[in-house]
C-alpha positions in Angstrom: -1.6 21.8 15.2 -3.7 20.0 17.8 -5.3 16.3 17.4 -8.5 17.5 16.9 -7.7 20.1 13.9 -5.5 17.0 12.4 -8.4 15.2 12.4 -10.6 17.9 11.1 -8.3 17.8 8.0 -8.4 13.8 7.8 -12.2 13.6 7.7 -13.8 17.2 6.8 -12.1 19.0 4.1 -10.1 16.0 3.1 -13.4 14.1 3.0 -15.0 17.4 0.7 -12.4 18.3 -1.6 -10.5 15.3 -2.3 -13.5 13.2 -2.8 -14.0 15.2 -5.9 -10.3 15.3 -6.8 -10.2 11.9 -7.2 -13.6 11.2 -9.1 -15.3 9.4 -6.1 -18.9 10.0 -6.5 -19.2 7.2 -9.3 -20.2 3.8 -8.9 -17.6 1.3 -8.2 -16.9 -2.5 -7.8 -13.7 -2.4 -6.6 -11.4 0.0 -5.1 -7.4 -1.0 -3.8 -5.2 1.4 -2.4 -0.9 0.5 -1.7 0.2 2.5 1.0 3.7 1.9 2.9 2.3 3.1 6.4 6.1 3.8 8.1 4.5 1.7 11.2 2.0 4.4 11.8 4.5 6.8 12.9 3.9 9.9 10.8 6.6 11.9 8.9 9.0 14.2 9.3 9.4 14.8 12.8 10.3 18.4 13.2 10.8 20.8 16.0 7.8 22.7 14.1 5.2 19.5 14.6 6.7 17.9 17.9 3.5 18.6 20.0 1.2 17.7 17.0 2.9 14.6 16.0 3.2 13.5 19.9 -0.8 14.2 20.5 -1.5 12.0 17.2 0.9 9.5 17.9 -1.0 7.0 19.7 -4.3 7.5 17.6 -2.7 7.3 14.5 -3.9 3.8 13.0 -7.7 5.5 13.5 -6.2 8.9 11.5 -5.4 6.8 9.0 -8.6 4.6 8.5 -10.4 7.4 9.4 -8.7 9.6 6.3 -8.4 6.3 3.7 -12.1 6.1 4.2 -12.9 9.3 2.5 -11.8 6.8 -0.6 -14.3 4.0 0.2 -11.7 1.3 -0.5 -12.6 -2.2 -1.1 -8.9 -3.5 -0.3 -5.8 -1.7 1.2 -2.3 -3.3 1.3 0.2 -2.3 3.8 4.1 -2.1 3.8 6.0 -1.5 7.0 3.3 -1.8 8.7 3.0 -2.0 12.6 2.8 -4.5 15.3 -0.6 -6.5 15.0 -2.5 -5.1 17.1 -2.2 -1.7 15.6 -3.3 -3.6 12.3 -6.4 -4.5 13.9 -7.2 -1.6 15.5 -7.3 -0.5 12.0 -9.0 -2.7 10.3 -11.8 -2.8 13.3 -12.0 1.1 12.6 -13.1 0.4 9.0 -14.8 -2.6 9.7 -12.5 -5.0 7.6 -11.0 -8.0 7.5 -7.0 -8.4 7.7 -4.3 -10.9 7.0 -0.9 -10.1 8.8 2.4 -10.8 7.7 5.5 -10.8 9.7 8.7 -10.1 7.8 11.6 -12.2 7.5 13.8 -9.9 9.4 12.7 -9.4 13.0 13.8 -5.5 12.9 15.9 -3.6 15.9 15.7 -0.9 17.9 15.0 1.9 15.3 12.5 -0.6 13.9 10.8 -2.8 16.2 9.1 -5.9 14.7 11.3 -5.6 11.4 9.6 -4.6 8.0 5.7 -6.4 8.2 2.9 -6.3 6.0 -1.0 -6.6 5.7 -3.9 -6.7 3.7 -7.2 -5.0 4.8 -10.5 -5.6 3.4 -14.7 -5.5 3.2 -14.3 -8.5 0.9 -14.1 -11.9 2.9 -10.6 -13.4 3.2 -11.1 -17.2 2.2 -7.0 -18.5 2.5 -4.2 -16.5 3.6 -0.4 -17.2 3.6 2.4 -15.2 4.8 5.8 -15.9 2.6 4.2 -18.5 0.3 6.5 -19.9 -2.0 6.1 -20.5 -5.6 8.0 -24.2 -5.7 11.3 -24.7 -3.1 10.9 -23.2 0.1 12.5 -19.4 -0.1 15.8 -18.6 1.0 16.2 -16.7 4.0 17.9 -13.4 1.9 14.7 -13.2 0.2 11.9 -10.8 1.2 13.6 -9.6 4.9 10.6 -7.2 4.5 7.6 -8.9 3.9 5.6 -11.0 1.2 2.2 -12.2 1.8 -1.2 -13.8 -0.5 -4.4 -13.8 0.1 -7.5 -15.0 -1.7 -10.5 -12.6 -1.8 -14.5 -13.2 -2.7 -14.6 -9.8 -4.6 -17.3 -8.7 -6.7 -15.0 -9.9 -8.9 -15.3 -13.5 -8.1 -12.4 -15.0 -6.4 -9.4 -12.7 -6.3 -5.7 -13.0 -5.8 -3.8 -10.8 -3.9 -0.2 -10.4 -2.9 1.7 -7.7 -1.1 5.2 -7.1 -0.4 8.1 -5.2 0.4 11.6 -5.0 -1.5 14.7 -5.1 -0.3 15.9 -1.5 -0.3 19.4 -1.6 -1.5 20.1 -4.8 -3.5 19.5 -4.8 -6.8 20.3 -8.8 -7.2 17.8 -9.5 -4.5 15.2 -7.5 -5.6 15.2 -9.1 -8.9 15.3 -12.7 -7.7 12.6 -11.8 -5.4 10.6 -10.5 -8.5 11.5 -13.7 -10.6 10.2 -15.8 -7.6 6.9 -13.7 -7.5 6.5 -14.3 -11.5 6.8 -17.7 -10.7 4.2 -17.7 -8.0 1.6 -15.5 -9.8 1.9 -18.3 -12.9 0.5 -20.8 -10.4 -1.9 -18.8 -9.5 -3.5 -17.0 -12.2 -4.7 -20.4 -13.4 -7.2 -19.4 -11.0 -8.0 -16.3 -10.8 -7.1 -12.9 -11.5 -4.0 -11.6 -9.4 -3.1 -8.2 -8.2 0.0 -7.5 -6.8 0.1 -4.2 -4.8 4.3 -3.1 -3.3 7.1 -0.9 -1.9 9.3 -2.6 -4.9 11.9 -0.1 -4.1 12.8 0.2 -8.1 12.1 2.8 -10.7 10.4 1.8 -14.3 13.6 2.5 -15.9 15.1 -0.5 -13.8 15.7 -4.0 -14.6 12.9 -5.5 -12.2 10.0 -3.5 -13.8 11.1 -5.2 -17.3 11.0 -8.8 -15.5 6.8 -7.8 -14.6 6.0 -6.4 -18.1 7.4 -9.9 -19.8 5.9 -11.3 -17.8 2.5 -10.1 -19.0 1.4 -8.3 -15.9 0.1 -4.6 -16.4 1.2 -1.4 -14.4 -2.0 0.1 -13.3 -0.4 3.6 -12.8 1.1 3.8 -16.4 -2.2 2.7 -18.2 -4.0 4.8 -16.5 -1.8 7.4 -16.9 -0.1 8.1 -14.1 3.7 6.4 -14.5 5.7 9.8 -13.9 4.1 10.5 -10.8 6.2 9.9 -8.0 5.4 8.4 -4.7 8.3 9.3 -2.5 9.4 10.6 -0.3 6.4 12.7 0.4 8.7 16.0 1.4 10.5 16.1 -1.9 8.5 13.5 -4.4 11.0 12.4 -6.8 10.7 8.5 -7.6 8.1 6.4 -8.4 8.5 2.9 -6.3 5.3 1.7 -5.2 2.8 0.0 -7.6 -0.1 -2.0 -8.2 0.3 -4.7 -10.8 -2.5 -7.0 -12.6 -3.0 -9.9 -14.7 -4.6 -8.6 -18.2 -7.9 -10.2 -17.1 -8.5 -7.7 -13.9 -6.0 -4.9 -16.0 -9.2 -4.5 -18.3 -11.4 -3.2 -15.9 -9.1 -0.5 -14.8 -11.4 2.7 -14.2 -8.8 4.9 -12.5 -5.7 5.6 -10.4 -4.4 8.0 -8.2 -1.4 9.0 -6.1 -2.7 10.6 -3.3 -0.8 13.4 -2.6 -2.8 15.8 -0.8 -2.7 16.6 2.9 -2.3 14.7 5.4 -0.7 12.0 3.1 2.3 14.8 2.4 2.8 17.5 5.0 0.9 20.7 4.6 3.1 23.4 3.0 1.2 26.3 4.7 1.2 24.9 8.0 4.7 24.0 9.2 3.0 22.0 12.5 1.8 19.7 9.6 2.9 16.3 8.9 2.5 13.3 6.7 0.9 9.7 7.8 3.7 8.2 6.2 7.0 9.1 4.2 5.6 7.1 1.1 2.1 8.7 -0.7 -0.4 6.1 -1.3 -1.2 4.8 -4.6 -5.2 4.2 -5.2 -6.7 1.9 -8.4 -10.5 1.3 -9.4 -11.7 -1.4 -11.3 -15.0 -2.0 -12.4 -16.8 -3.9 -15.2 
């Protein structure tokens, strides 16, 4: 496939038929989208997309915007996502703000700059704060990947946000990173509403999804009826581990939510030069009053 039909997809038909797929023609205050990015590197690499994937490579943070803004989002989280300046080049393309977040672990060669994360928006960022902590500072085991805050004038009033990234493999970090998280978001919500968009890298039959329901936050996906949909990896979809969370008082004004899981956020099955943006599918919520 060459750039230029790639990017046919991303912002013709994609722009056509998925607009209507995911009820876009309504009205809306505000629009998020949670989207582990894979550093802008696209997936799978195949012998069948080598020349595809290697003419995109380089233009890939505009593929992206240019496809997410088929959505209209209001605010878009990223995990693993690239250097900075890739970031930017992003956020310029949709004419956003962003907040950056390095990770704790500075990554190696098969992942350069480590596990970061960011958060894109239209809405004006008034405080940001990469790693905040919700009382002593954290230890260094906690959130390798990323965790950053940010405080938003939405529509909404002032709005809370926080993405992150789990670690992948330890279950007793994952959950102390949640319980630190809880802790944070009961300092906050005194506040304002919070959302709280991640890669959590559980299932909602694991112990860390039980620690965010008693703690009164909602799943988004699951009251809007989503839950079973999974959201990786896009060649095979088979668990659900990326969410967007809310305090009750922003949960209300759920309108929607979506995984998107058309091309180009999986591979195209009838076109074996295809590939994904990302080995993750993004996960998209509207609220609205």
């Amino acid at each position: 496939m060459k750039r230029r039909d790639f990017l046919g997809i991303a912002g013709g038909a994609l722009a056509t038929t998925a607009l209507s797929a995911y009820g876009q023609n309504a009205p809306l205050a505000l629009r998020t989208v949670s989207y582990n990015v894979l550093a802008f590197r696209g997936f799978p690499r195949t012998e069948g997309n080598r020349d595809a994937l290697g003419a995109a490579h380089s233009r890939l943070p505009e593929i992206t915007a240019r496809t997410l803004a088929a959505f209209k989002p209001d605010l878009i989280t990223f995990k693993e996502a690239p250097y900075e300046k890739k970031v930017k080049r992003f956020a310029e393309a949709l004419g956003m703000n962003y907040a950056f977040f390095p990770g704790g672990w500075k990554g190696d060669r098969t992942y350069p700059g480590g596990f970061p994360g960011a958060i894109i928006t239209r809405y004006d960022i008034t405080y940001s704060e990469n790693r905040p902590s919700a009382g002593e500072a954290h230890p260094d085991t906690l959130y390798t990947r990323h965790l950053g805050r940010a405080e938003l004038s939405t529509p909404f009033g002032k709005l809370h946000v926080i993405t992150t990234h789990f670690h992948a493999h330890k279950q007793e970090v994952r959950l102390e990173e949640a319980q630190k998280i809880i802790e944070l978001i009961e300092s906050l919500r005194t506040t304002a509403p919070v959302l709280l968009q991640g890669d959590l890298n559980h299932t909602p039959d694991a112990p860390e999804y039980q620690l965010w329901k008693n703690a009164g936050l909602i799943d988004i996906g699951a009251k809007m009826g989503i839950g079973d949909e999974p959201t990786y990896p896009v060649t095979e979809p088979r668990i659900r581990i990326d969410y967007i969370w809310a305090t009750p008082d922003l949960a209300e004004k759920a309108k929607d939510a979506a995984v998107l899981s058309k091309p180009p956020f999986v591979p195209d099955p009838k076109n074996p030069a295809s590939f994904a943006l990302s080995d993750h599918m993004p996960v998209m919520a509207t609220f609205s009053d």
